[in-house]
C-alpha positions in Angstrom: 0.0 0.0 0.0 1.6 3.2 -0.9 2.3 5.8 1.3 -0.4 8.6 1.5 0.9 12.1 0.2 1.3 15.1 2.8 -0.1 18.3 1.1 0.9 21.9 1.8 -2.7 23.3 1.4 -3.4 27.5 1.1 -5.8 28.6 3.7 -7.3 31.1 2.1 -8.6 29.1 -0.8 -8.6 25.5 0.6 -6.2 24.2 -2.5 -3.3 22.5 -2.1 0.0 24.2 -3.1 2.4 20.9 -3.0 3.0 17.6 -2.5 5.6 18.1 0.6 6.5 14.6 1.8 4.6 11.2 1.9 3.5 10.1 6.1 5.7 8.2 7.8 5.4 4.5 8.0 6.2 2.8 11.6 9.7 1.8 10.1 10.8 5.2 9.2 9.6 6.6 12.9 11.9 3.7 14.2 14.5 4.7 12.0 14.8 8.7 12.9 14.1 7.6 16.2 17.1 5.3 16.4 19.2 7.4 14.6 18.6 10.2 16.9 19.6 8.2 20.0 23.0 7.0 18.5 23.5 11.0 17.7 22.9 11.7 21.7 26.4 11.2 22.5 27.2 14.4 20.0 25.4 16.8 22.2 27.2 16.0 25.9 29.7 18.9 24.8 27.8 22.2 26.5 30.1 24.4 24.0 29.1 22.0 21.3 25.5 22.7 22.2 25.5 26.4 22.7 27.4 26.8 19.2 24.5 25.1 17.3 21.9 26.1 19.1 23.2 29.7 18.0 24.0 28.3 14.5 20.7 27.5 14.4 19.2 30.7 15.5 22.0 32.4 12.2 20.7 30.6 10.2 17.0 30.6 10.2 17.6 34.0 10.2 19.4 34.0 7.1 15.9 32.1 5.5 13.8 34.9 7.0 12.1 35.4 4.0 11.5 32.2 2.3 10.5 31.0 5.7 8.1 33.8 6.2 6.7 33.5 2.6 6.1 29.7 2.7 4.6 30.2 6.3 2.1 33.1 5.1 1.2 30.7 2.7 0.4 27.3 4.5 -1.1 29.5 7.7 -2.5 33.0 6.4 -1.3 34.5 10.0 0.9 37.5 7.7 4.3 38.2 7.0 4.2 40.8 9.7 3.1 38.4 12.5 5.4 35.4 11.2 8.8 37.9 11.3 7.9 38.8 14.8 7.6 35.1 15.6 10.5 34.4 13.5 12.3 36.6 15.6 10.7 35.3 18.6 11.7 31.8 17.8 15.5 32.6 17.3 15.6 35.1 20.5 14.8 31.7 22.4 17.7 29.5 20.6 19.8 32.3 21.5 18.8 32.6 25.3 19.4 28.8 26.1 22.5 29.0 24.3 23.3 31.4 27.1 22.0 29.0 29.4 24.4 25.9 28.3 27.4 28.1 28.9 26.5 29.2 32.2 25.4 25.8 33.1 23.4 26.4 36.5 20.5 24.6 34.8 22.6 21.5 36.2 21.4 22.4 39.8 24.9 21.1 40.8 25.5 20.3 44.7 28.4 19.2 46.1 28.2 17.5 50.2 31.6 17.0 51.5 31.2 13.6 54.5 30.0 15.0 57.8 30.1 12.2 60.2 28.7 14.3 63.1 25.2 14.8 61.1 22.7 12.7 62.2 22.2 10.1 60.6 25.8 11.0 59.1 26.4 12.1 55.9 28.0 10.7 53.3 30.5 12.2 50.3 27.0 13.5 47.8 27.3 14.9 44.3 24.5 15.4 42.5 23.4 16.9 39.3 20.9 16.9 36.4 21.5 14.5 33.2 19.9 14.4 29.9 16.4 12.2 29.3 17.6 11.0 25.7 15.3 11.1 23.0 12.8 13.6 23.3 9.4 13.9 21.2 8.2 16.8 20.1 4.3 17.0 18.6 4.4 20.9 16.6 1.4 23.3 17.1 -0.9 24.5 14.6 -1.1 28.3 15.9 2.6 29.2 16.1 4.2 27.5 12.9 7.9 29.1 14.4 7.5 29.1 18.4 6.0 26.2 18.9 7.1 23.8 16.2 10.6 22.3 14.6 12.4 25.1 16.0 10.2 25.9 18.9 10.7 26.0 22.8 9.9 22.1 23.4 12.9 21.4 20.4 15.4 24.3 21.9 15.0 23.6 25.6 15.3 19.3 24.8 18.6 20.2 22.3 19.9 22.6 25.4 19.6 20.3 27.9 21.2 17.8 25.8 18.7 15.7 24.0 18.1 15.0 20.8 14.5 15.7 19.2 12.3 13.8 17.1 9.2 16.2 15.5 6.1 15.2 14.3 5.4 18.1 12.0 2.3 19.8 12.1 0.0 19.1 9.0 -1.3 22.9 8.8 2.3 23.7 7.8 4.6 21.0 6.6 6.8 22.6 3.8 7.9 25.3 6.5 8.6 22.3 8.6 11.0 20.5 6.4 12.2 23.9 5.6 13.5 24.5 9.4 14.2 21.3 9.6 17.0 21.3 7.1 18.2 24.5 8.6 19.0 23.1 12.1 20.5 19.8 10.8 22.9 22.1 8.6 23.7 23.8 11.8 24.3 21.2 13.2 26.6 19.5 10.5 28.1 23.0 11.6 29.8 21.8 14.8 30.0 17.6 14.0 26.9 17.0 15.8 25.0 14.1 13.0 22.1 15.7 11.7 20.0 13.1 12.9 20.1 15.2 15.9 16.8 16.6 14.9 14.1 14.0 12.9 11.2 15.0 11.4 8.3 12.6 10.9 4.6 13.0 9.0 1.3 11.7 9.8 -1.2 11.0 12.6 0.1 7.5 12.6 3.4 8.4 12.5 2.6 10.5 16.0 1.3 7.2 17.5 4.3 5.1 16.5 6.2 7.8 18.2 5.1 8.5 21.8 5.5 4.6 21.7 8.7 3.5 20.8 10.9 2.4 23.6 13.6 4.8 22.8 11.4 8.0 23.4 12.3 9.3 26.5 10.0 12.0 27.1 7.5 14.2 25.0 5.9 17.8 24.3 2.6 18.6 22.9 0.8 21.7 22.4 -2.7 20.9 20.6 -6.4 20.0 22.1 -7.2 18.7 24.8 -8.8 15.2 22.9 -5.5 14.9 20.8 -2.7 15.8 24.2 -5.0 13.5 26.2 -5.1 10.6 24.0 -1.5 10.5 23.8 -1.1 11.6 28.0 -2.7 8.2 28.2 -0.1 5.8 25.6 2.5 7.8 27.2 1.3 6.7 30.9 0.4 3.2 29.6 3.8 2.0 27.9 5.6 -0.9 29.9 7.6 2.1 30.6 5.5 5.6 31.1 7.3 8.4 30.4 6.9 12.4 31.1 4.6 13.3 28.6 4.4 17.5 28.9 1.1 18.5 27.4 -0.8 21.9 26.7 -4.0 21.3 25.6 -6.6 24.1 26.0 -7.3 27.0 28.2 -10.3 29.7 28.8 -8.0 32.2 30.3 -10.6 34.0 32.4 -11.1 37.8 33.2 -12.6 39.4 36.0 -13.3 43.1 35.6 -14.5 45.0 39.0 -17.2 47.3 38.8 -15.1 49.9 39.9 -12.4 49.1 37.0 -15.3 49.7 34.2 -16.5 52.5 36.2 -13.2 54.1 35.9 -11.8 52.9 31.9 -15.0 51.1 30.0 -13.6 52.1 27.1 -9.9 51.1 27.5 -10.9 47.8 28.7 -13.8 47.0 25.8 -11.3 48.3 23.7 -8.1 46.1 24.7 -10.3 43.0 25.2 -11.1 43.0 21.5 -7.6 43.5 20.5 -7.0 40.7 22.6 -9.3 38.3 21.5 -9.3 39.2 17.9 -4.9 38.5 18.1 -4.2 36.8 15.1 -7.9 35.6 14.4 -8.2 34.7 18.2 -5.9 31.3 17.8 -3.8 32.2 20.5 -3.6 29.6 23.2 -3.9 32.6 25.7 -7.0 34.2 24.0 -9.4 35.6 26.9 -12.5 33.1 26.4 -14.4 34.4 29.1 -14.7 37.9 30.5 -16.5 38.4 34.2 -18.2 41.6 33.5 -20.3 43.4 36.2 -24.2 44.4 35.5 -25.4 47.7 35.3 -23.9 51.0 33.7 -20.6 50.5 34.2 -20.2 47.2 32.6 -22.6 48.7 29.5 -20.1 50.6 28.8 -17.6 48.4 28.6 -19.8 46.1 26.2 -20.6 49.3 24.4 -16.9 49.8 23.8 -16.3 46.0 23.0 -19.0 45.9 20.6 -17.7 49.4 18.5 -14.0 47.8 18.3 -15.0 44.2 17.8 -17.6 45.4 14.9 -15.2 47.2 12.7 -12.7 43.9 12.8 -12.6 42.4 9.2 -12.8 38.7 8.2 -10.6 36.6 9.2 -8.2 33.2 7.5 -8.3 30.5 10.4 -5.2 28.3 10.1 -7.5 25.4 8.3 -10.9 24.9 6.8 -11.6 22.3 9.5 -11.1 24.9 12.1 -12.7 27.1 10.1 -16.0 24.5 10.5 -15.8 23.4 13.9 -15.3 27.6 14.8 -18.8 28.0 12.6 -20.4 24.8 14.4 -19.2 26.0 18.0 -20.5 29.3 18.1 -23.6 28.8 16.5 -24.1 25.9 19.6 -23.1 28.3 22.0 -25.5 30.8 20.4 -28.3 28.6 20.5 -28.2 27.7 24.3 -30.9 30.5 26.6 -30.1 33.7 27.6 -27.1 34.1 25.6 -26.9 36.9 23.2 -24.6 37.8 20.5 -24.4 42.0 19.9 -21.8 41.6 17.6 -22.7 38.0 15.9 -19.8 35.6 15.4 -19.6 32.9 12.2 -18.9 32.3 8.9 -17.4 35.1 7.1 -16.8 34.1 3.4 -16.4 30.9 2.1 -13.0 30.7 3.4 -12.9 33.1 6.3 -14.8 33.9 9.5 -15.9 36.9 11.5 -15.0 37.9 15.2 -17.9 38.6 17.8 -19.1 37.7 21.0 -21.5 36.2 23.5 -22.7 38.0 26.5 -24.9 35.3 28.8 -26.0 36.0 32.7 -23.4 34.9 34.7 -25.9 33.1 36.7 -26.8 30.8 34.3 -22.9 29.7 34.6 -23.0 28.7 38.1 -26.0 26.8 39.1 -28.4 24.4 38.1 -29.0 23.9 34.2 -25.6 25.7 33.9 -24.3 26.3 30.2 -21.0 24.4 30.7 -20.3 24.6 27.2 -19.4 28.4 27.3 -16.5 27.2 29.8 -15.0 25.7 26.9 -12.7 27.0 24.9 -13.7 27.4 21.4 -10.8 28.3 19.0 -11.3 31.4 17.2 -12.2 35.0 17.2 -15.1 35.1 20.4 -15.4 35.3 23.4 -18.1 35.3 26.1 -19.2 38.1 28.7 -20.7 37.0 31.6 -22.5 39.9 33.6 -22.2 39.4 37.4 -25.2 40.8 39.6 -22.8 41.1 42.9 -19.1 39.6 43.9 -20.5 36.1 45.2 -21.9 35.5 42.1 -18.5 36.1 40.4 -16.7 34.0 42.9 -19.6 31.1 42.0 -18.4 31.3 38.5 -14.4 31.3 38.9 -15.0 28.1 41.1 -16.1 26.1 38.3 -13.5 26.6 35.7 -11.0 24.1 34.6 -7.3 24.6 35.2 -6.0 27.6 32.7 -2.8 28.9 31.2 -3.6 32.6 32.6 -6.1 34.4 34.4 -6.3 38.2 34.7 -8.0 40.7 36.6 -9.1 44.7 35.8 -8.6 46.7 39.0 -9.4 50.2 39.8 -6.6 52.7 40.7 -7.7 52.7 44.3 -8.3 48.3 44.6 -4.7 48.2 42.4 -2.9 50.5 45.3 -4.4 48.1 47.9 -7.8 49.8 49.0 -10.4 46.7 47.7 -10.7 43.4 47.1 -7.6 43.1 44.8 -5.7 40.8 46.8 -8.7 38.3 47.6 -9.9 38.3 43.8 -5.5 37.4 43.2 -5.9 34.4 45.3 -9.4 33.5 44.0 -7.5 33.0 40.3 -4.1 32.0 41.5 -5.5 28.3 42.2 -7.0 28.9 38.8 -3.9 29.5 36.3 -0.1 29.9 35.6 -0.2 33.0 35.0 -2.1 35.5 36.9 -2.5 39.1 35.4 -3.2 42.5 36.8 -4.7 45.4 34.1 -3.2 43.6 31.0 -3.8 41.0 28.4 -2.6 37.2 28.3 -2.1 37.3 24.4 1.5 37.7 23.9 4.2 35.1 26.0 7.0 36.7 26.8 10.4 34.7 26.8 12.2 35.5 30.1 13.5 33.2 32.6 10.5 34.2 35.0 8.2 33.1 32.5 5.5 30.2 33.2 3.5 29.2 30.4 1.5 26.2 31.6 -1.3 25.5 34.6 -3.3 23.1 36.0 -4.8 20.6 34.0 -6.7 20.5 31.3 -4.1 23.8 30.8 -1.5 21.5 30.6 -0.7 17.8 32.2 2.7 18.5 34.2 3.4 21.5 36.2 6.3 22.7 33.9 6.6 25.5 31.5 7.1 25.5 28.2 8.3 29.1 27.8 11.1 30.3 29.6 14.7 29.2 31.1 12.8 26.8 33.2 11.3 24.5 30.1 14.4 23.3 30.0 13.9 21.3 33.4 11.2 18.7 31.7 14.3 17.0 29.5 16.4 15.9 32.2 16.9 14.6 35.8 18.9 14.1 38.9 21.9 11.9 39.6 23.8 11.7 42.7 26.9 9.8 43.2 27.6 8.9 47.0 30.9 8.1 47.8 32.6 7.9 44.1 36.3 8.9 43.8 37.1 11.8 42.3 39.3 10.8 39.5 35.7 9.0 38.3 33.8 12.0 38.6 31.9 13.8 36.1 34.1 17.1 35.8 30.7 18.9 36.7 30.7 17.1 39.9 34.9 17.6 41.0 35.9 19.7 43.7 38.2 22.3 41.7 35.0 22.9 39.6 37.0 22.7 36.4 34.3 24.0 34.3 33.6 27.0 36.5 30.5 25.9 36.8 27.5 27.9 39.2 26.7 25.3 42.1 26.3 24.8 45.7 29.3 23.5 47.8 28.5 22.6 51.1 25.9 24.2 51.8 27.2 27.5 50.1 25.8 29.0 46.9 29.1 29.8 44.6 28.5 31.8 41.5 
């Protein structure tokens, strides 16, 4: 049986451009699999790493505009967006190549023997070691940051592992594009270019989180497709970390006295926010606590006048593009929901931005619309209107775990005169990353960054953005007792590598 074709398709007419690759059969997963294992040993260098990993970030900068013009063209998300990310993506390369060479990512700790402890002590050295072969599942929604060359493939490559990708079928001729500009960089430095595979197909993503040489995986994707393979990864004769994001509503609670002071600014920024690249960001505001009465009229008014004059809109595929159609009309549907600026098909290949606005009661008691604490993927979002605080409260205590949550606060509740701090720790249980007067839509990369929450946000308590991401690849060894001559030089006394680390019991830098 022949192989079946993988097609670069145009969003904005459903047609296919090219005939990319053909899927990947379970012989040719085994295959890149295995040959990224026997290329492990290439990356134990730290100035081997850091060298491709900036190689890498030259170089796809040096394609910026092939890679841009093939991604416009397999995603519709603009060549103005895609540089940004572009430039996002290779800002992250760059930042844990930094991280390699300073090496404190290695958490190492040194305990001399200390027979008066009790129970004694023994000679301890311990320190963090690479998984091996990590799999990485691409997003739809960010065809640079969170795909071949994304956070889940720099952070496994910095911390030493090499990185198998099931591409993403919304954008597989950028894939193989990026592809072949890390192995290249990493040809660079006499790291094998197996280093980085790159396998097509749903099947091929099965085979994958299965084989026995996969040590660990990331996924960003829905919460069906990240669960399904949570569950192989778990059920293997040897489970493995499987760090998933799969969806998020990313609440926001607006005080009365926040509308009462900037309806507009808030009605206005909430429909920048949630119209941000056709509202597929994973950190789109889904649903917006809003209080009744004049105040929060306003801010509707002011939502509805910005969200109205938004143009049509190229979701990332047509099947999106249905399900978006399907889901709001649904939502629509249900009692007591309304829809002033009415959300749906736009064109034949596009769809226009709007939103709900529903009762808030009819979101916390009996006969409760749970399917507007859903995410739905695309421009929308719904405003519940609140009739006092504990009806607020009733709400945020029945939503899932979430990626962000944000609150609007006055000038007066934002210096500490309210209830700012109490609605903080009402959303802190909530999210991994809690807000104050802003907008969730745009992840910075910093090592303070969290992006990632309690499940169904995502199914470890890791990050995927951030210095940090880099922890999910690896884990800790100690050696008790071992000579020195048989040490890992990260682990010696005279710190040969000058490496950051704790030495009994004192933090040397």
């Amino acid at each position: 049986m022949a192989a079946a074709p993988v097609w670069s398709v145009d969003p904005r007419t459903g047609k296919q451009r090219e005939q990319v690759a053909v899927e990947a059969t379970a012989q040719e997963v085994d295959a890149a699999v295995r040959a990224a294992h026997a290329a492990r040993g290439a990356l134990a260098d730290r100035a081997v790493r850091s060298a491709f990993l900036r190689s890498a970030a030259a170089g796809l900068d040096a394609a910026k505009d092939g890679l841009v013009d093939t991604a416009d063209a397999e995603t519709a998300l603009g060549p103005v967006r895609l540089t940004g990310e572009l430039a996002r993506t290779t800002y992250q390369l760059r930042a844990f190549a930094d991280m390699v060479d300073e090496g404190a990512f290695l958490d190492v700790i040194i305990d001399h023997p200390d027979d008066t402890a009790t129970p004694p002590v023994p000679d301890l050295r311990r320190y963090k070691v690479p998984l091996g072969v990590v799999a990485v599942y691409s997003a739809s929604n960010f065809p640079f940051a969170f795909s071949v060359a994304g956070g889940d493939t720099a952070s496994a490559l910095a911390a030493g592992c090499p990185v198998v990708v099931k591409a993403h079928p919304d954008h597989p001729a950028l894939s193989e594009l990026v592809a072949v500009v890390l192995r290249r960089a990493a040809a660079e430095h006499g790291v094998p270019e197996d280093v980085v595979g790159l396998v097509h197909g749903f099947e091929a993503g099965v085979e994958l989180i299965g084989h026995p040489l996969v040590a660990a995986a990331g996924f960003t994707g829905s919460v069906r497709g990240g669960r399904a393979l949570f569950d192989a990864a778990a059920a293997r004769p040897v489970p493995i970390p499987f760090h998933g994001e799969l969806g998020s509503l990313n609440p926001v609670v607006v005080t009365e006295a926040a509308a009462a002071e900037r309806a507009e600014a808030i009605g206005s920024g909430l429909a920048g926010s949630m119209t941000l690249g056709v509202g597929q960001f994973c950190v789109k505001p889904g649903l917006v606590l809003v209080p009744s009465g004049a105040a929060g009229d306003g801010l509707v008014k002011a939502l509805t006048d910005a969200v109205g004059g938004t143009g049509a809109g190229v979701l990332l595929d047509h099947r999106m593009r249905d399900n978006f159609v399907a889901g709001v009309a649904e939502r629509a549907g249900l009692p007591e929901v309304d829809a002033p600026v009415v959300p749906g098909a736009g064109g034949e290949h596009t769809v226009r931005a709007g939103f709900l606005t529903v009762p808030a009661s009819r979101l916390a008691g009996e006969g409760a619309h749970d399917l507007l604490l859903e995410e739905c993927f695309g421009p929308v979002t719904v405003v519940a209107r609140y009739e006092d605080e504990g009806e607020a409260t009733a709400v945020l205590s029945r939503l899932p775990g979430n990626l962000t949550a944000t609150v609007h606060l006055s000038g007066e509740e934002a210096a500490g005169r309210g209830r700012g701090a109490e609605i903080l720790a009402e959303l802190t249980p909530l999210a991994g990353r809690v807000l104050v007067n802003g907008w969730p839509t745009g992840v910075a990369v910093a090592p303070a960054q969290h992006h990632g929450g309690p499940y169904p946000a995502t199914t470890s308590t890791s990050t995927s953005v951030g210095g940090t991401a880099i922890e999910r690849w690896l884990r800790p060894v100690v050696y008790q007792n071992a000579p020195e001559a048989l040490l890992p030089k990260e682990l010696r006394d005279d710190n040969p590598l000058g490496l950051p680390r704790r030495f009994n019991k004192v933090l040397e830098r």
